[in-house]
C-alpha positions in Angstrom: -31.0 13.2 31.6 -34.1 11.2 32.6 -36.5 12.7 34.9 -39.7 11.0 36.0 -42.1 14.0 37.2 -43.2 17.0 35.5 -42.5 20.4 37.4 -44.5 20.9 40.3 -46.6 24.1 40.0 -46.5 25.3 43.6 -45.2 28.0 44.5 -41.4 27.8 46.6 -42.0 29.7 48.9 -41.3 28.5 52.6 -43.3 29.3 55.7 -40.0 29.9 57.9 -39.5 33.2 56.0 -39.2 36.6 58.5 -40.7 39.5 58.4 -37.4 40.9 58.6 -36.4 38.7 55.3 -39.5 39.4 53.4 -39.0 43.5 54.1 -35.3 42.8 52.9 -37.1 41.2 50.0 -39.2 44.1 49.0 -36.0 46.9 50.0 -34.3 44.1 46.9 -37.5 44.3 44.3 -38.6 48.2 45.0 -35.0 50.1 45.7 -36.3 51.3 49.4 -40.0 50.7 50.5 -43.1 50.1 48.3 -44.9 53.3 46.9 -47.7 54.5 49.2 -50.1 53.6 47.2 -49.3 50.2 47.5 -50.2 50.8 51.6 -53.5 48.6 51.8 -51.4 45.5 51.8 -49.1 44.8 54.6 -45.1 43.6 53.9 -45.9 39.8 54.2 -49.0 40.1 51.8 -46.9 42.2 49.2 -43.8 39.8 49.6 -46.2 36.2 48.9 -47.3 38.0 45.8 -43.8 38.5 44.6 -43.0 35.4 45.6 -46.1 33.4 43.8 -45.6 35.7 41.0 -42.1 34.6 40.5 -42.3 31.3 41.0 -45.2 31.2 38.3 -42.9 33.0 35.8 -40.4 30.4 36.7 -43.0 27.5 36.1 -44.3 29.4 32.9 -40.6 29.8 31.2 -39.7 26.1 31.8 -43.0 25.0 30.7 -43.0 27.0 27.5 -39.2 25.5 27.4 -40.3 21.6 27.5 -41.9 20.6 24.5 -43.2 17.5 22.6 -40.1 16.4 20.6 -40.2 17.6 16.9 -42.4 16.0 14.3 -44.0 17.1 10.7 -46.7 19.2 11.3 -50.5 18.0 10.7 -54.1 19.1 10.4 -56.3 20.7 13.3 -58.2 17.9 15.3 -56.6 15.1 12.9 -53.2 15.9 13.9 -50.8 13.8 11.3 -53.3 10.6 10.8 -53.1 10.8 7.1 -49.8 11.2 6.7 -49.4 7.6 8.8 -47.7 5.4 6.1 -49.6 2.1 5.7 -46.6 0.2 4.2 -43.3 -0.7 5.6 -44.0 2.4 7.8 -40.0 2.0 9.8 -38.8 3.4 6.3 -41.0 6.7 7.0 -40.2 6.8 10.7 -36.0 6.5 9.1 -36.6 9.6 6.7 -38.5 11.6 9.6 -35.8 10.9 12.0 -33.2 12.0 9.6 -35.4 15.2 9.4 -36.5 15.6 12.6 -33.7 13.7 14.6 -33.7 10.7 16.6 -36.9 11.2 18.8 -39.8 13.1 17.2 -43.7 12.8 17.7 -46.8 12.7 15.8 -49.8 13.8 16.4 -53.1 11.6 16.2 -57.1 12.2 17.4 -58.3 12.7 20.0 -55.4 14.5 21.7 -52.9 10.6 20.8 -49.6 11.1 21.0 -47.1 9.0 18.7 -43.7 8.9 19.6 -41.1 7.4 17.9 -37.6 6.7 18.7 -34.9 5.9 16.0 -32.1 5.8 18.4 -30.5 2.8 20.0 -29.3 5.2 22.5 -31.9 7.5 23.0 -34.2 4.4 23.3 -32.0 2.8 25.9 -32.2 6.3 28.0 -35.7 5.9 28.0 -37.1 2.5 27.9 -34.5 0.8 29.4 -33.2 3.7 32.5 -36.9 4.6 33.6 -38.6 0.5 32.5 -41.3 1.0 35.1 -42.3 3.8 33.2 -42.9 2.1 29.8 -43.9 -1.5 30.5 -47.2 -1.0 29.8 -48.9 -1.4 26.3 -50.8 1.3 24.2 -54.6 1.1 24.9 -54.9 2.1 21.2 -54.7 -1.6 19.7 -58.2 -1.8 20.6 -58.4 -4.5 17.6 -55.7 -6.9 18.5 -56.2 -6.8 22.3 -59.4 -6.4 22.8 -61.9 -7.1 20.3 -59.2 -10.4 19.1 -58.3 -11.3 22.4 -54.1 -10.8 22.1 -54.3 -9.0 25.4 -54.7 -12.1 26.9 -51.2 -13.3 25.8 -47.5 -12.3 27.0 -47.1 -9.6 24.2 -49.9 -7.8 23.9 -51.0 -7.7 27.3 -51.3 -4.3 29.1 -49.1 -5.0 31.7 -48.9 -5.0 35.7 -48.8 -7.9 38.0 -50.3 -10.5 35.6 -48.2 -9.8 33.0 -44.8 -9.9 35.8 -46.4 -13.3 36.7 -46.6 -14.4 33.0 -43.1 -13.6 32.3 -41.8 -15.2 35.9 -43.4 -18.6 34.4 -41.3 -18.0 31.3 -38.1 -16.9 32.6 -38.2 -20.5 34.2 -37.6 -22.2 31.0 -36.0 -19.4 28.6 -33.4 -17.7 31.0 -29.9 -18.2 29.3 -29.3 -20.7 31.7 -32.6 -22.8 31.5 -32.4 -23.2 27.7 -29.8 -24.9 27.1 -32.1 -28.4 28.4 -33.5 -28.1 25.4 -29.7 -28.9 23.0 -31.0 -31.8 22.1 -34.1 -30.5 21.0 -32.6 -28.3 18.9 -30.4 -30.6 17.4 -32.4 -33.1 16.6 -34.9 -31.3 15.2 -32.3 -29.4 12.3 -31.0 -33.1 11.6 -34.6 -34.1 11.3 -35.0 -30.7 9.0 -31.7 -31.5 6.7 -33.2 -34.9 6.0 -36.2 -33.6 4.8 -34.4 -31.0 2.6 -31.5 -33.8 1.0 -35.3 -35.6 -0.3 -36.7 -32.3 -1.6 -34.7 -29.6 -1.5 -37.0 -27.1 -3.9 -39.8 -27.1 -0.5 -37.0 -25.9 1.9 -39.4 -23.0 2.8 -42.0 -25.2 3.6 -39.1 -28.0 5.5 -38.3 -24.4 7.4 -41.7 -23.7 8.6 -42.6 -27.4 9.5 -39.4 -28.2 11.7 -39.3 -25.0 13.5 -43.4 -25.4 14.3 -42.7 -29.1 15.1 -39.9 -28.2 17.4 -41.8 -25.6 19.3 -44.9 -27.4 19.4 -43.1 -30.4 21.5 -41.6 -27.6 23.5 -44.7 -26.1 24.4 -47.0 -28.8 24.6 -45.0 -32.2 24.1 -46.8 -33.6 21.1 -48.3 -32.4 17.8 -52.7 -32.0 18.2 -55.5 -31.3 15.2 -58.1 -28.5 15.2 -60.7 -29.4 13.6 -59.3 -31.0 10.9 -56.2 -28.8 10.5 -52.7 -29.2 12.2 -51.9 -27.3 14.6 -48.8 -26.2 12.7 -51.2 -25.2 10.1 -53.6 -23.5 11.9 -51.3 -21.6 14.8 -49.7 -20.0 11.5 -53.2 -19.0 10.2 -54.2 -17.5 14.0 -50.5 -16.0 14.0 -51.0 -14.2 10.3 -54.3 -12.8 11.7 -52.2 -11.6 14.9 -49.3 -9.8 12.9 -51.8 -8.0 10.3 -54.1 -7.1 13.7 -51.1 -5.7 15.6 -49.4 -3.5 13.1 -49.4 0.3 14.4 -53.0 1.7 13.9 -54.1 -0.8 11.0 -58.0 -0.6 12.0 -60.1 2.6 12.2 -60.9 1.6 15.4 -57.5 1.8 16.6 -57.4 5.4 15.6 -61.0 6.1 17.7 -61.1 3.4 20.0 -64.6 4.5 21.1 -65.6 2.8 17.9 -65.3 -0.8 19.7 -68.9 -0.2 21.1 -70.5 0.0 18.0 -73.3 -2.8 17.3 -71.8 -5.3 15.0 -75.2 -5.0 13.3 -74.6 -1.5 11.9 -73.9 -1.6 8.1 -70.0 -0.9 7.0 -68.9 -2.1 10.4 -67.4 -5.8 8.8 -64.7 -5.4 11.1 -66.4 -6.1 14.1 -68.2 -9.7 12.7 -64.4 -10.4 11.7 -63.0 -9.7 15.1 -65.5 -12.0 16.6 -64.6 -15.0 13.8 -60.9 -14.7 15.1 -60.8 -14.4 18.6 -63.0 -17.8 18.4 -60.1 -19.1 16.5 -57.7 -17.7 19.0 -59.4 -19.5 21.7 -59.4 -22.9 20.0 -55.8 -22.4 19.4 -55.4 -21.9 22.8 -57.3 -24.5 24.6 -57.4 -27.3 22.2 -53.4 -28.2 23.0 -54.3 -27.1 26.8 -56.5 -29.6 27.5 -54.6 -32.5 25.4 -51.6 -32.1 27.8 -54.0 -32.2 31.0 -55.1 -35.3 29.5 -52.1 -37.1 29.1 -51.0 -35.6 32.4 -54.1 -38.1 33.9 -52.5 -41.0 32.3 -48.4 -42.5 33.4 -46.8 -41.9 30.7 -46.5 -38.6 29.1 -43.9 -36.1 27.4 -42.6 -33.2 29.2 -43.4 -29.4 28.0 -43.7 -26.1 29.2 -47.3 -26.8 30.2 -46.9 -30.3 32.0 -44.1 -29.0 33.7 -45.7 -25.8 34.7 -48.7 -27.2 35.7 -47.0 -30.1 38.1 -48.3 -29.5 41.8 -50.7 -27.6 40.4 -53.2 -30.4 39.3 -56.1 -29.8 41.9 -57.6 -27.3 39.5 -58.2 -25.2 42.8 -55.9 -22.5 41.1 -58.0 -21.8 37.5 -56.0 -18.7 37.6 -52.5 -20.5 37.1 -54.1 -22.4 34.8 -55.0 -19.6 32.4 -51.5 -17.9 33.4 -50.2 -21.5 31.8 -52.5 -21.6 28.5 -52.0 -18.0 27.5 -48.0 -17.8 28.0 -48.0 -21.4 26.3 -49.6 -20.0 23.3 -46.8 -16.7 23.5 -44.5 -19.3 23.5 -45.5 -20.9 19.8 -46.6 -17.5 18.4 -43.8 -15.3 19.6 -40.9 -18.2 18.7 -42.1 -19.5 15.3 -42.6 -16.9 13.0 -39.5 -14.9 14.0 -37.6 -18.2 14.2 -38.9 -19.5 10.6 -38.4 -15.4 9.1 -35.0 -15.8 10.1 -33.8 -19.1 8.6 -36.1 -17.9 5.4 -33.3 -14.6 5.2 -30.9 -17.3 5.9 -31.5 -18.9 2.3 -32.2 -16.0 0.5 -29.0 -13.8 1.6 -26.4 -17.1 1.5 -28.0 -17.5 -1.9 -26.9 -13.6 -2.7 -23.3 -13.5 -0.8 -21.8 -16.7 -2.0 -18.8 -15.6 -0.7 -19.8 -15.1 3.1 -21.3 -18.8 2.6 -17.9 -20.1 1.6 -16.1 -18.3 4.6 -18.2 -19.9 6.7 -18.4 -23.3 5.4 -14.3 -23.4 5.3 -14.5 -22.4 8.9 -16.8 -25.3 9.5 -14.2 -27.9 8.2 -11.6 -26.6 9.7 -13.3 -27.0 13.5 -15.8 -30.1 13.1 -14.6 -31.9 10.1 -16.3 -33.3 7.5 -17.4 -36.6 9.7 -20.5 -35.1 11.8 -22.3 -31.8 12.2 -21.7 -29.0 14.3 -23.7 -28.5 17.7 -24.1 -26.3 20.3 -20.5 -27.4 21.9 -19.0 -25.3 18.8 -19.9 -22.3 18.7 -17.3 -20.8 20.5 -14.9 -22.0 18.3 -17.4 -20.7 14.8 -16.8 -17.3 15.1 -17.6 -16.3 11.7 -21.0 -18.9 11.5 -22.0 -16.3 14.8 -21.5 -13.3 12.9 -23.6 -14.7 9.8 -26.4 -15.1 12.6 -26.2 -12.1 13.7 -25.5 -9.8 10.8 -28.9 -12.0 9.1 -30.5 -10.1 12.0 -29.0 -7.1 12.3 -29.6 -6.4 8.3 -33.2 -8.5 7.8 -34.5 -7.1 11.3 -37.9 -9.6 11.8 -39.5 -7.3 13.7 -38.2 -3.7 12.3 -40.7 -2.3 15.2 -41.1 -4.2 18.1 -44.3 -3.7 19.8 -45.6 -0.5 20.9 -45.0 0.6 24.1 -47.2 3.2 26.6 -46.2 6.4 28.7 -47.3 5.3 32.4 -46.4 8.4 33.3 -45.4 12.2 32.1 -41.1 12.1 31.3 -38.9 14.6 30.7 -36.0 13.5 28.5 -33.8 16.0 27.9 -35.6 19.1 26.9 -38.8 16.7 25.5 -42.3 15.8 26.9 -43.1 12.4 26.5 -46.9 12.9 27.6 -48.5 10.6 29.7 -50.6 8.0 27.7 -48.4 8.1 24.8 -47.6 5.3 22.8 -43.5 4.9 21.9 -42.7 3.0 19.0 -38.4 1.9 19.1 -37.9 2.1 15.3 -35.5 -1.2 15.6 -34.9 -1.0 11.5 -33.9 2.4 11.9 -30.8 1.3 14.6 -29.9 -1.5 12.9 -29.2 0.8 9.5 -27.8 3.8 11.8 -24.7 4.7 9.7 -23.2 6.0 12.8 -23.7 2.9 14.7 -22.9 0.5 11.4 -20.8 1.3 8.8 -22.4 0.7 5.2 -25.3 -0.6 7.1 -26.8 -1.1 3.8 -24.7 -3.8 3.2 -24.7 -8.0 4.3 -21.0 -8.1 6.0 -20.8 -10.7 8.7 -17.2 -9.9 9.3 -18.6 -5.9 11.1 -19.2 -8.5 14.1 -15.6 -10.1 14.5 -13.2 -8.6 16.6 -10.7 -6.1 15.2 -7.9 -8.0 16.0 -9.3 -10.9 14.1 -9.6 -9.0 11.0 -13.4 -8.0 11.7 -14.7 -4.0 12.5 -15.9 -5.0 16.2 -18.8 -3.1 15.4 -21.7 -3.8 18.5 -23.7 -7.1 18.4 -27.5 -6.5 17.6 -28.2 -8.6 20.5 -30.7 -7.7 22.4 -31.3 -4.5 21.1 -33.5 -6.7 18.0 -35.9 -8.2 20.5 -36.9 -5.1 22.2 -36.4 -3.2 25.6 -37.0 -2.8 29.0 -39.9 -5.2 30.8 -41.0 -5.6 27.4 -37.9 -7.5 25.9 -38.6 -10.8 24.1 -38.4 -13.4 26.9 -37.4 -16.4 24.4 -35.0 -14.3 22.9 -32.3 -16.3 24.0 -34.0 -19.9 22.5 -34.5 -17.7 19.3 -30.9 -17.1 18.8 -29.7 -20.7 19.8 -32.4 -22.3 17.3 -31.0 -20.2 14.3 -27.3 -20.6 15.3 -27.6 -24.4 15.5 -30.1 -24.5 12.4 -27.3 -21.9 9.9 -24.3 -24.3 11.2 -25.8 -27.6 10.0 -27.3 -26.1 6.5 -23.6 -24.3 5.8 -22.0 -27.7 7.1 -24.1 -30.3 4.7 -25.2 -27.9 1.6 -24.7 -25.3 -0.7 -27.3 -22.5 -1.8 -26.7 -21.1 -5.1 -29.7 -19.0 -7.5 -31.3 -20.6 -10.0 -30.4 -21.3 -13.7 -32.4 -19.8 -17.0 -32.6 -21.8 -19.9 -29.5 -20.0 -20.9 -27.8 -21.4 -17.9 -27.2 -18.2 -16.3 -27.6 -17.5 -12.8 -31.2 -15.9 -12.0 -30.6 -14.2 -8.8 -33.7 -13.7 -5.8 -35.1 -10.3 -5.2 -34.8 -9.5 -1.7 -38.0 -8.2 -0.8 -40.4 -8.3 1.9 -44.4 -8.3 3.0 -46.2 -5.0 5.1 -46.9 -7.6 7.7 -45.5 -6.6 11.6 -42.8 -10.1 10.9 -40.4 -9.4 7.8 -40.7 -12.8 6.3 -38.8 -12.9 3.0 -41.4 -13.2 0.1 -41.7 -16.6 -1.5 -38.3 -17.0 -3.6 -36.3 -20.2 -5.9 -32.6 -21.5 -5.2 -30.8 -24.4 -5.6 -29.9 -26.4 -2.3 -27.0 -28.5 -3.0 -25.3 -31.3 -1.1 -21.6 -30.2 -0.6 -20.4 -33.6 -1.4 -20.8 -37.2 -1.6 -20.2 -38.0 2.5 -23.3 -35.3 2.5 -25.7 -38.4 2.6 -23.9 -40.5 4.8 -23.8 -37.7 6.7 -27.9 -37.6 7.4 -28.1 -41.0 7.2 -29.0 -42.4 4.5 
């Protein structure tokens, strides 16, 4: 049970008690009257005191009752700060919460509290039944937020009416409904990517991350810009790297002591201040350069629609700088939230068809048998590609992008159960962890597509990841639902046109990928080698050539 307040400590008494029921209070508490030389006080005085004194018992038994959830115990001021695992740290929160159970806390300077949650249900109890609650951000990632900038963006920022603003422009062109305008988009952009991989299949990681940049990029702003003399693919993926390293749980001392934020850049040791400087003038280039190209093409007749020219339509008098910013800063969550998670995804995509040959073949059978071998699948199919759906989603479900989310922050003092969850504190919703619950997934250690088909279609009918993966509450991914259409129509038109098979040695044996993974906030799969195959001779035909 979710309760929002903590106990009041006033005392419940009421001023319509009688005398008459106060002495009937004191016959109760002293067997007939009060000994005489309790005389000086009158029967009302001595029955408030009973009263107040009962009532703080009362207030003292449930307080000593509702504690901070369980956790491993740390060092006097410190609290657990060195035990904080700087690596991969949702496998630590896993072990803890199979020590500690599925909500515990840790302890940090300062008086921090870290809680973490490594239930799907516990965190829907909490983050989801009491959202007004949590849908704030943790003042702690003083580097990302504040010294960066990243506060100014749809993710990071600390919430409130700004950020309900910023997601009211989004939900305009992600809701389930508004998405599907951009199909097309979608679809022309994998066709555009398969091309690119028949010529050179060996760069399909690079093929992966230009496409899915190019797509977004003409979603967001209608046409590709420079920076300086990068891309803007190639530079939003350099200001994105910086972001995901900058928002990891606690990765900068200062995140730790956020009073360190006012110390002079000039001080020696203090290199991390000069660096956040250097990148939050990169974040702002990355935001205003594309800005201001689509206000200029807005000037001329002729220009592409985006989420920014359509966004700022009506809105062209420049009276309302406010919207304007609103526009550039949830313009630039659109590319940075979209890409990487996007790009991780179809990267997993390789790697694991490359290690379950046989769940590739499944789905590529199913593929013929709906669309045939004379054009490639689109949205329209889905429906009718079960198992292609559960490839998707198990890839997500067992790669998990983002195995922590972001951070969110206590607005206010909550009682779950018989836990505080103090006010201030920052909740982390271990996302890994519930994806790899054994009680939720069986062998969840294990790529198997088939958990997500119905029973009666052979499948376990265990429950779809969706949304669970992109977060909770106020806080969930708003382009979740363009995230999940891009990789669907993306895995349908690979598993329709090629085959992904490991490497060969020079003994012609199959050299298999290691499935492994960077510390960064975004799982992307690390670099890896595998043969992309056309399934057959119509293949290039297929593509067009």
């Amino acid at each position: 049970m979710l309760r929002k307040s903590l106990p009041s400590t006033s005392p419940p008494w009421h001023p319509s008690l009688t005398h008459f029921d106060l002495q009937m209070l004191l016959d109760a508490v002293f067997g007939t009257r009060p000994p005489a030389w309790l005389g000086a006080f009158d029967t009302r005085d001595w029955a408030l005191t009973i009263i107040a004194f009962v009532a703080l018992w009362i207030v003292h038994i449930r307080r000593t009752r509702i504690a901070l959830p369980p956790g491993p115990k740390g060092l006097p001021i410190i609290g657990n700060v060195l035990q904080l695992p700087r690596d991969k740290e949702w496998l630590q929160y896993d072990d803890w919460g199979k020590e500690y159970g599925p909500i515990f806390h840790l302890s940090l300077p300062l008086g921090e509290k870290l809680i973490v949650i490594n239930s799907h249900k516990v965190a829907i109890d909490i983050l989801e039944k009491n959202a007004n609650a949590f849908a704030a951000r943790p003042t702690n990632m003083v580097m990302a937020t504040d010294l960066i900038g990243w506060g100014r963006a749809v993710a990071l920022h600390p919430g409130g009416e700004k950020h309900r603003k910023y997601r009211r422009l989004l939900s305009k062109v992600l809701n389930s409904t508004a998405v599907r305008k951009f199909r097309p988009l979608e679809q022309r952009a994998a066709e555009a990517f398969l091309q690119e991989l028949y010529r050179t299949p060996d760069d399909f990681i690079k093929h992966i991350r230009d496409s899915v940049g190019s797509m977004i990029v003409e979603l967001s702003y209608g046409r590709d810009t420079k920076i300086g003399e990068a891309g803007f693919i190639d530079y939003a993926e350099y200001v994105h790297e910086i972001f995901t390293y900058a928002a990891r749980s606690f990765a900068f001392v200062v995140d730790i002591v956020p009073i360190l934020q006012h110390i002079p850049e000039w001080i020696p040791g203090v290199t991390w201040k000069k660096q956040a400087t250097q990148w939050r003038k990169e974040l702002d280039l990355m935001a205003q350069v594309p800005f201001d190209m689509v206000k200029s093409d807005m000037k001329g007749e002729a220009f592409s629609d985006s989420y920014v020219s359509v966004s700022l339509d009506g809105k062209k008098s420049a009276a309302d700088d406010d919207h304007e910013a609103d526009v550039k800063w949830t313009a630039v969550s659109l590319y940075t939230g979209g890409a990487d998670t996007t790009i991780a995804s179809l990267n997993a995509l390789f790697l694991l068809m490359c290690l379950h040959p046989e769940a590739q073949s499944r789905a590529q059978k199913e593929i013929d048998a709906v669309v045939g071998p004379d054009r490639l699948p689109t949205a329209e199919d889905e429906p009718d590609l079960p198992f292609v759906g559960a490839i998707v989603k198990e890839i997500l479900r067992y790669w998990t992008i983002a195995p922590l989310g972001l951070p969110h922050r206590a607005m206010e003092g909550t009682i779950y159960e018989s836990y505080l969850i103090p006010k201030g504190s920052t909740i982390i919703a271990n996302l890994w962890g519930m994806m790899h619950d054994p009680t939720v997934y069986s062998d969840p250690y294990e790529f198997k597509p088939e958990r997500f088909l119905p029973v009666e279609q052979g499948g376990l009918g265990e429950p779809d990841p969706t949304p669970t993966i992109f977060g909770f509450g106020r806080r969930i991914c708003p382009g979740m639902h363009l995230a999940t259409a891009s990789v669907w129509i993306y895995s349908a038109c690979i598993l329709a046109s090629f085959n992904i098979k490991p490497v060969k040695n020079e003994r012609g044996e199959d050299v298999m990928p290691v499935a492994e993974t960077g510390p960064e906030m975004i799982r992307m799969p690390k670099p890896f080698k595998c043969q992309v195959v056309p399934r057959s001779s119509n293949t290039a035909a297929l593509l067009g050539f």
